[in-house]
C-alpha positions, 0 to 999 in steps of 0.5 A: 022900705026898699033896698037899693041895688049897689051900682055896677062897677065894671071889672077889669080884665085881670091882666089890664088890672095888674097894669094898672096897679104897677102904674099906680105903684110905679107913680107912688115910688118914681113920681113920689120920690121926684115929687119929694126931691122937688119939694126938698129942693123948691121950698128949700131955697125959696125959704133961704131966699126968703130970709130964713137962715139956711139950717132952718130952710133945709130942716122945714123943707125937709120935713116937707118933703117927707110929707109930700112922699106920703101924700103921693103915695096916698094920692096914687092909691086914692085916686079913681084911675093911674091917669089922674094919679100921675097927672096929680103927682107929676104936675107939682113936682114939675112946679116945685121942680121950676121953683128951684130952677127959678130960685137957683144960686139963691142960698146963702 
């Protein structure tokens, strides 16, 4: 039975892979807390515009947003480079963020 070698992984110069870890932390605070307030925000008034009574939009929109915020952290960590971890936090924050501008003036 033969062992087949691990593949090679290219190594980072130290310098570049500090920058890439800040970027990647940077995305999980700045990205994640954005992405939860859109979140927040967006699921918020498209339940209220839903016909869900008020107290219940900002309580499960809230929940929500507590889960986005650690899915966004898990994301940037997870994720094979800092380009796709900002491209996937940032993308829908920007939809649920257009989802609220949509939905504005809609709650009861």
């Amino acid at each position: 039975m033969s062992e087949v070698a691990p593949p090679h992984k290219a190594v980072l110069p130290l310098g570049r892979y500090r920058w890439a870890i800040a970027s990647r932390l940077l995305a999980a605070v700045a990205a994640g807390h954005a992405l939860s307030s859109a979140t927040a925000a967006g699921i918020g008034l498209l339940l209220a515009r839903s016909g869900s009574t008020s107290v219940d939009a900002v309580l499960w929109a809230s929940m929500l947003a507590f889960v986005a915020q650690a899915l966004a952290a898990l994301w940037a960590f997870g994720c094979v480079n800092a380009r796709r971890a900002w491209l996937g936090i940032c993308i829908p924050a920007a939809l649920l963020g257009a989802l609220a501008f949509a939905f504005r003036g809609a709650a009861v």
